[in-house]
Structure formats: C-alpha cells, structure tokens
C-alpha positions as CSV (number, residue, x, y, z in Angstrom):
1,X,-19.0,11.1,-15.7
2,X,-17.5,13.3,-12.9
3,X,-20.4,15.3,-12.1
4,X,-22.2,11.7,-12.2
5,X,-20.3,10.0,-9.7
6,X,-20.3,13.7,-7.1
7,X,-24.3,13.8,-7.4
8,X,-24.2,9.7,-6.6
9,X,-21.6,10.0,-3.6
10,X,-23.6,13.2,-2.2
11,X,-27.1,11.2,-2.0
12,X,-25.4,9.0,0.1
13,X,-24.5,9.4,4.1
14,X,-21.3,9.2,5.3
15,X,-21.5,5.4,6.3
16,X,-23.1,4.4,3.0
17,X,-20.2,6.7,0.8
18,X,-18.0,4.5,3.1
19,X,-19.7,0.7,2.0
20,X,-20.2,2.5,-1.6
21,X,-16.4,2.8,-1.3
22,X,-15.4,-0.7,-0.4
23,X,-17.9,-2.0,-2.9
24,X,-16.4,-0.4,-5.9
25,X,-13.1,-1.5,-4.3
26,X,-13.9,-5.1,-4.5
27,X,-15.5,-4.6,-8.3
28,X,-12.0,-2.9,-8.8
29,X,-10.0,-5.6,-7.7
30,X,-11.2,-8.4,-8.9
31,X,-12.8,-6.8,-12.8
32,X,-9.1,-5.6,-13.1
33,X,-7.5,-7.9,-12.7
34,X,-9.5,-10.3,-14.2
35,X,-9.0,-7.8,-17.5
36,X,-5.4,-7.9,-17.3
37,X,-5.2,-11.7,-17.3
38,X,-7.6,-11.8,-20.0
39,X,-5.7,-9.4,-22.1
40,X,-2.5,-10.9,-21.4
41,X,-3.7,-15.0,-21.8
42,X,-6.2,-14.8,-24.4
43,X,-5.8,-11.8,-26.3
44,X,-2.1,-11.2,-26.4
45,X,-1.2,-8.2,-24.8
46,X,2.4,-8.3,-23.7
47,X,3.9,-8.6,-20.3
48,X,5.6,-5.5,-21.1
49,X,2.7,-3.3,-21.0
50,X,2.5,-3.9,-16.9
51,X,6.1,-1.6,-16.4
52,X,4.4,1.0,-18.5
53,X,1.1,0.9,-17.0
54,X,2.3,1.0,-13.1
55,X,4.6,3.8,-14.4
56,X,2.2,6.1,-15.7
57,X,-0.1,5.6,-12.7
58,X,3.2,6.8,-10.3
59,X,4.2,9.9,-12.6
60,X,0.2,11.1,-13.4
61,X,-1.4,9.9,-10.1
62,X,0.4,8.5,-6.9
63,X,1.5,12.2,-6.6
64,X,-2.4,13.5,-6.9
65,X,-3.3,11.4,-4.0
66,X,-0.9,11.7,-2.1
67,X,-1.3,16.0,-2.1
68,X,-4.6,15.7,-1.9
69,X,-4.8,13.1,1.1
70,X,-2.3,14.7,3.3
71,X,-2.8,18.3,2.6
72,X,-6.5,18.1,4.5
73,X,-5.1,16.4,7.4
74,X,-5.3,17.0,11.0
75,X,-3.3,15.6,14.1
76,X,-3.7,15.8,17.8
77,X,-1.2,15.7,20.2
78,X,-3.0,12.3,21.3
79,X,-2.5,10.7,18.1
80,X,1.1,11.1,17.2
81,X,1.6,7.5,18.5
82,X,-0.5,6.1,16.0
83,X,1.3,6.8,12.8
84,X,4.8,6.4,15.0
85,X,4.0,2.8,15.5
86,X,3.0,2.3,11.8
87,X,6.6,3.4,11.0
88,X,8.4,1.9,13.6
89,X,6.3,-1.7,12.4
90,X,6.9,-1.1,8.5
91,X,10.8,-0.4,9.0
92,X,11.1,-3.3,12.0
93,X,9.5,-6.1,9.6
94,X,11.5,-4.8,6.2
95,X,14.9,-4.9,8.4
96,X,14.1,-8.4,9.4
97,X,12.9,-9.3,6.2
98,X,16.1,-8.2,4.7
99,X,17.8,-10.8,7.4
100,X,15.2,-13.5,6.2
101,X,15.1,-13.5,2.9
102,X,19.0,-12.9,2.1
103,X,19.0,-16.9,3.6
104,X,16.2,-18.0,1.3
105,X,16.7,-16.6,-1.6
106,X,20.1,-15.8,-3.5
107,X,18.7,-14.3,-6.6
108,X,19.0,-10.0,-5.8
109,X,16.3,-9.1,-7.8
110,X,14.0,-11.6,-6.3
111,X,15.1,-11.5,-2.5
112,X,14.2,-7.7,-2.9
113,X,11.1,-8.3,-4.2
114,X,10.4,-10.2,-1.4
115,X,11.3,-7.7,1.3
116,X,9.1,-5.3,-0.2
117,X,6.1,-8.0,0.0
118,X,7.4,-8.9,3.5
119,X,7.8,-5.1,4.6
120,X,5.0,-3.3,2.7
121,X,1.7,-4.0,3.6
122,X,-1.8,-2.9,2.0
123,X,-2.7,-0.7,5.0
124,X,-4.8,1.4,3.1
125,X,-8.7,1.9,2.1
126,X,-8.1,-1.2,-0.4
127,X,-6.9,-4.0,2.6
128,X,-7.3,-3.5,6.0
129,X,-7.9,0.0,7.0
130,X,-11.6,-1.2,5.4
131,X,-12.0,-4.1,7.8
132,X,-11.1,-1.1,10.8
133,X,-14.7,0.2,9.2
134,X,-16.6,-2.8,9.4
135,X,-15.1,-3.5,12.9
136,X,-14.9,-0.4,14.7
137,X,-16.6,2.5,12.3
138,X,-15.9,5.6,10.9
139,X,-13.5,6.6,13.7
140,X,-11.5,2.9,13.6
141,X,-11.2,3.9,9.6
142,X,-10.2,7.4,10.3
143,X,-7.3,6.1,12.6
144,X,-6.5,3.7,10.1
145,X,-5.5,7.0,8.2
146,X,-3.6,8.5,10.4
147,X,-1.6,5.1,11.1
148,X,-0.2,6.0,7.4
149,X,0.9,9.1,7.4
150,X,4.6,9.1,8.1
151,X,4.8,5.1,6.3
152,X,3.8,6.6,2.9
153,X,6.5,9.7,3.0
154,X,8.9,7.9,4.4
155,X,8.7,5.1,1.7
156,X,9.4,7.5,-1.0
157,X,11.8,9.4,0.2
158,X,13.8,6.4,1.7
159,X,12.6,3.4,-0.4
160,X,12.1,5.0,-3.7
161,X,15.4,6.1,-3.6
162,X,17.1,3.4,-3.1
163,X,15.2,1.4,-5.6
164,X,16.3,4.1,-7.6
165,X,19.7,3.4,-7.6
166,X,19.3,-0.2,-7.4
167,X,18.0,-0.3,-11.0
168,X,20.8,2.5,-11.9
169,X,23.5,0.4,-10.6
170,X,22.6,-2.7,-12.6
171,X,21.9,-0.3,-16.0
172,X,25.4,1.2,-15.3
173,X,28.4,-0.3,-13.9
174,X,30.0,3.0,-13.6
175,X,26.8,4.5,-11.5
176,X,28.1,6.9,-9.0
177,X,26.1,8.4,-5.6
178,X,24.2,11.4,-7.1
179,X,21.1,13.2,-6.7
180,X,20.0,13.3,-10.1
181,X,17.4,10.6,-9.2
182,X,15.3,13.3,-7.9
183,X,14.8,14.6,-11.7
184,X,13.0,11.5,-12.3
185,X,9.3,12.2,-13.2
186,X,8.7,8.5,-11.1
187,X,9.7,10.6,-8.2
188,X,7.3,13.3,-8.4
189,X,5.2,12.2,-4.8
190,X,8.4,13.4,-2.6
191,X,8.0,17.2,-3.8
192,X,4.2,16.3,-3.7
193,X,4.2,15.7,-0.2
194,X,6.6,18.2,0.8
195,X,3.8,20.8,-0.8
196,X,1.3,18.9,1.5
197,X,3.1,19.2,4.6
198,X,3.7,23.0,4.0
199,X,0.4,23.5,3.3
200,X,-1.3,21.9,6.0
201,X,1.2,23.7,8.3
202,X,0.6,27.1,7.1
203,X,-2.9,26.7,7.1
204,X,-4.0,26.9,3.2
205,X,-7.2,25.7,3.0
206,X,-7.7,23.2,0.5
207,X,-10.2,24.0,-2.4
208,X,-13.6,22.7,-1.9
209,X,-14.0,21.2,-5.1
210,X,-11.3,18.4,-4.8
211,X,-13.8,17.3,-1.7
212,X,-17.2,18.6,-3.8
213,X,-16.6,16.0,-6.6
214,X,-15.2,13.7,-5.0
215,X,-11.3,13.4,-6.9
216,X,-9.2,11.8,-4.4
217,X,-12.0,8.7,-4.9
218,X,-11.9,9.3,-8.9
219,X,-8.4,9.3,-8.7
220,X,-7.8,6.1,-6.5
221,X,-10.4,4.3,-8.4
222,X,-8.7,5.0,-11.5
223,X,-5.2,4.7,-10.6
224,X,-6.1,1.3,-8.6
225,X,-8.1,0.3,-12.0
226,X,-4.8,0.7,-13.5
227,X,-2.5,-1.0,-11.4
228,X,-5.0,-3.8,-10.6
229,X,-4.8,-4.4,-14.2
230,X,-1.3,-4.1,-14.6
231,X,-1.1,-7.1,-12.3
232,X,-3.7,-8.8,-14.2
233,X,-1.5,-8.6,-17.1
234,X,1.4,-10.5,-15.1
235,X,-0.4,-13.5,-13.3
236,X,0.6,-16.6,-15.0
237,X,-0.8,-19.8,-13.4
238,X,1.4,-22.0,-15.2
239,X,3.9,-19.8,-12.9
240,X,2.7,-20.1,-9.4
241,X,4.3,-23.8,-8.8
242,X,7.3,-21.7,-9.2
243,X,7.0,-20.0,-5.9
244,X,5.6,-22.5,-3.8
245,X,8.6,-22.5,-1.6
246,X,8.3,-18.8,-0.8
247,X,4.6,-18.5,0.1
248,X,4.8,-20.0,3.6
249,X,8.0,-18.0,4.2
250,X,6.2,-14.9,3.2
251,X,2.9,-15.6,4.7
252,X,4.2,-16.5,8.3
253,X,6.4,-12.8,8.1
254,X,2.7,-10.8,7.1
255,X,0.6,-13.0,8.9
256,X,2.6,-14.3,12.2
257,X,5.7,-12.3,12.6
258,X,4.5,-8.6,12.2
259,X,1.0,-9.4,14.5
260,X,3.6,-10.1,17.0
261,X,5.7,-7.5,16.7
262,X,3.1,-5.5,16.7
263,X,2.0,-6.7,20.4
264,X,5.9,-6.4,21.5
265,X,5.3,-2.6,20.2
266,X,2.4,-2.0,21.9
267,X,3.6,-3.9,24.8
268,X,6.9,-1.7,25.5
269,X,4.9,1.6,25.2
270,X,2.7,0.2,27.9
271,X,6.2,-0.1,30.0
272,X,7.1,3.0,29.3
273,X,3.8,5.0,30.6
274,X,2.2,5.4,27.1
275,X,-1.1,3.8,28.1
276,X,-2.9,3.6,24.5
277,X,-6.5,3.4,23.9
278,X,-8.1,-0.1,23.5
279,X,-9.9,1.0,20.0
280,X,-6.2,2.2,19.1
281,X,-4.7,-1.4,19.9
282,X,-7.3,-3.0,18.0
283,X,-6.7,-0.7,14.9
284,X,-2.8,-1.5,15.2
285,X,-3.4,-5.3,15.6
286,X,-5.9,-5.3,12.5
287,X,-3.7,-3.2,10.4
288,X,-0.2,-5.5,11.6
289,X,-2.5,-8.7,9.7
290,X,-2.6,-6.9,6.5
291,X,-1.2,-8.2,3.3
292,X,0.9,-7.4,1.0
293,X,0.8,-3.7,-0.8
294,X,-0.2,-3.1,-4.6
295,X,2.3,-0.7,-3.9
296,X,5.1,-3.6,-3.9
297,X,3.9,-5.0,-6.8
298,X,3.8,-1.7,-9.0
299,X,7.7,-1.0,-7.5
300,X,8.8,-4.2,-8.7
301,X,7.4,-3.6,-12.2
302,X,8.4,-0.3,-12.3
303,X,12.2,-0.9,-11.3
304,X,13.0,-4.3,-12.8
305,X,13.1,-6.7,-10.1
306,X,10.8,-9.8,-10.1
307,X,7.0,-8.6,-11.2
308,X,6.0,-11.8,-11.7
309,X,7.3,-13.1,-8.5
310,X,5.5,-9.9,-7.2
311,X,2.2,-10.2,-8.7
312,X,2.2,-14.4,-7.6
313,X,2.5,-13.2,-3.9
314,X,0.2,-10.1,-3.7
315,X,-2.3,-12.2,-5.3
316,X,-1.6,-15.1,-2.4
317,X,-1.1,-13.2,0.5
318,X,-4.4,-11.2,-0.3
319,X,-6.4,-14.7,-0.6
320,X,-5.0,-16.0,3.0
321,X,-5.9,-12.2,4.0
322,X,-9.8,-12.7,3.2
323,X,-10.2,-15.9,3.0
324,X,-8.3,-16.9,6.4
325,X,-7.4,-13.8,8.5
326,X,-10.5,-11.6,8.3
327,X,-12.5,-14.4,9.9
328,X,-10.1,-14.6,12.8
329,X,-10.4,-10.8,13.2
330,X,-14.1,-11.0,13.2
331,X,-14.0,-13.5,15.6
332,X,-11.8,-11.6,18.2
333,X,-13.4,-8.0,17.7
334,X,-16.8,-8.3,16.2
C-alpha cells in the first residue's frame, strides 16, 4: 500500500499532488466521520472509544508529524513575521476568549472547551491553509506553513500542559505543581519538536525516504482518518439543540472577532515600519477566517472536558467555514 500511494503521488506534478491532497482530505473528512456516527448510532460502538482513539493518534502520530514537518524547514529573515503574527493572533483570541466565555458559560469543563474552539483554529492543510492554494498557489500554501510554526510548539508546550494539570487537579484533590506531566506518553510532541528544532539548526539532513514515500501524507491521512472518526463517534444530533446558545457566540469570535484582530495586527506593524507584502496580508486574513481545530476536539476527548460539546462546534463552525466564508474569500481575492 505504501509503495502504491509513493508511485501514485510521484506521477503527479507538484500542483496536481497538491489538489490530490485536498481531495483525499475532503474524502477523509466527511467518510470518517460519517463512519464514526454510523458506528456509534447504528451499530453500537461506545462513546468511550472516541478518548481512546484521539489518544493513540497523539502518543503514535502527532509526534511523527510534527518531527517530520518541522525538521525540513527553512526560514528567511523576511519571513519571521509570518509565524510571529500566527502566535501573537492564536494567544490574543484564546486570552479574550477566556474573558468571553467565563460570562457565558459557568460550567469549567465546558467554558474550556470553548476557549479552545474560540482560540484554536484549523490553520492547517485540512482548513484554510488549502484555500491559500486555490487562492494564491503553491507559494500562498507554503506561507500558510510557515504561519504555523511557532502556534503548533507553543500549544504543546504551553497548552498541553496546562490541560495536563487541569485534568490532574480534578482526578486528585491533593495535585501539587510538578513536572511529572512530562512522563506522559500524551506528551511525546514537546521532545519531538525539540529534536526538530536541533536538527534543522545543526543542519542534519533529513532522510530522503520520509519525502520519497511520501510519510508525513501517510501519516496525516491516517492520523486525520482516526480523529475524524473519533468525532464521528461523538456527534449526536439529538444533542445539537443543546448548544444552540453557544454557536453564534462562537461563530462571531472565529468568524468576526479574530478577522479583525487580525487587521488591527497587521495594521500596527504598518505603524511601526514593518511594511508586509500584500500576498502575506491576504494569507494572514484567510488564515484569521479559519474554523475551529480538530486539534480542539481531540484535546477535549483526550483530557475530559466537554467532547461532545467539542465535536457539536467543530462540526458547525466548519459548515459556516465552507459553506458561508469561503465564498466571501473567493469573492474578495479570486
């Protein structure tokens, strides 16, 4: 199967591996989690099955990607605003999220599982770093990479942590401020990118065969599969009229408020001499529009907050995203 899908992806050129990509994507997305809620509503399989799936896919292959993606990577001095303001925009929204949602909702569990919807956004090859392709090409999706690179290591060294100790606190009353957390086999992506960031700076050249056949797709494909499904597995319809209240909240934070933060960012580096690019403002404004992660859905199954909660607004947020906001973007940048 692996040496199948390297001899398909090498036939193609580098735009058509690219479409290939988002095609599989979309089967992906929508096949898994179509699965999971099959499994879960007509054949049985229990909700419970969604923690252990999202877990296995962080301990055998968040860490994969993640070495494997940034390892390769290479900045110019040019750049190093790009992934700046993708920090600066993931930690401005989740602090004001935090200020939102702490008046909406009283519940803990919940009102963090809506700061990590309102904060994390699906930036990457599954959301909108693919409509930077269709918009602006190969180099609007290769900036849409570098935009992540300091969001993804600073979640898990920061948010991952904290989580960490969220779910400690609550499984012992007695939990005290240590750093056994990093023991956890959930946490093996910090050391992962640690080796990536050495190895890119001491110039070890990755082995060709990770590009030859083609494993960071495998493994995103695969790992996605999994959490798609996972998801799958949660989505309860019956459920949705539960959290009608909170999708207009949540939807005017990814779809309203972080756009215009965004703007305000790129607006004050314009004050300050740091005259960006116009393709680099475009990628930054398409990106600020994404919805929310997988990423926050597989956290809150993964740590005990409110996956179903979780699953209701990923699936939401990603149906304004294509069915409302990728319209609007084709409109201003086609």
């Amino acid at each position: 199967m692996l040496l199948y899908l390297s001899d398909c992806l090498a036939d193609f050129s580098a735009p058509n591996i690219v479409r290939f990509r988002l095609a599989m994507m979309l089967t992906v997305l929508v096949g898994a989690v179509v699965a999971g809620f099959l499994a879960s509503n007509r054949f049985g399989l229990p909700e419970h099955f969604a923690k252990k799936i999202m877990t296995t896919v962080l301990v055998c292959f968040n860490w994969l990607i993640a070495l494997f993606v940034i390892w390769p990577m290479h900045l110019s001095r040019q750049l190093i605003w790009l992934p700046i303001v993708g920090l600066v925009l993931m930690l401005t929204i989740t602090a004001l999220s935090a200020v939102i949602f702490y008046f909406l909702e009283p519940d803990r569990k919940s009102r963090l599982t809506l700061i990590l919807a309102g904060g994390l956004s699906n930036i990457g090859y599954t959301g909108a770093a693919f409509v930077c392709y269709v918009l602006f090409g190969m180099t609007g999706l290769a900036l849409a990479n570098i935009y992540l690179l300091l969001c993804l290591p600073v979640f898990y060294v920061v948010f991952l942590p904290l989580l960490k100790f969220q779910n400690l606190r609550e499984k012992q009353h007695d939990f005290k401020l240590n750093f056994d957390f990093l023991l956890d086999l959930r946490m093996l992506v910090i050391p992962a990118i640690t080796a990536a960031i050495i190895l890119n700076l001491t110039g070890v050249k990755q082995p060709a065969f990770i590009a030859k056949f083609y494993l960071v797709d495998i493994l995103v494909y695969t790992a996605s599969c999994m959490s798609f499904f996972a998801i799958g597995l949660r989505v309860k319809f019956s459920r949705f009229k539960n959290y009608i209240s909170l999708y207009f909240p949540v939807a005017a934070v990814k779809f309203i408020l972080t756009p215009a933060v965004a703007l305000l960012i790129i607006a004050l580096l314009t004050l300050a001499g740091q005259n960006l690019d116009s393709l680099f403002k475009k990628v930054i404004i398409v990106l600020s529009t994404s919805p929310s992660a997988v990423l926050m859905v597989t956290m809150s199954n993964v740590f005990d907050l409110d996956s179903p909660l979780a699953s209701a607004l990923w699936v939401v947020t990603m149906l304004i995203f294509v069915v409302m906001v990728v319209p609007v973007l084709f409109l201003l940048f086609a």
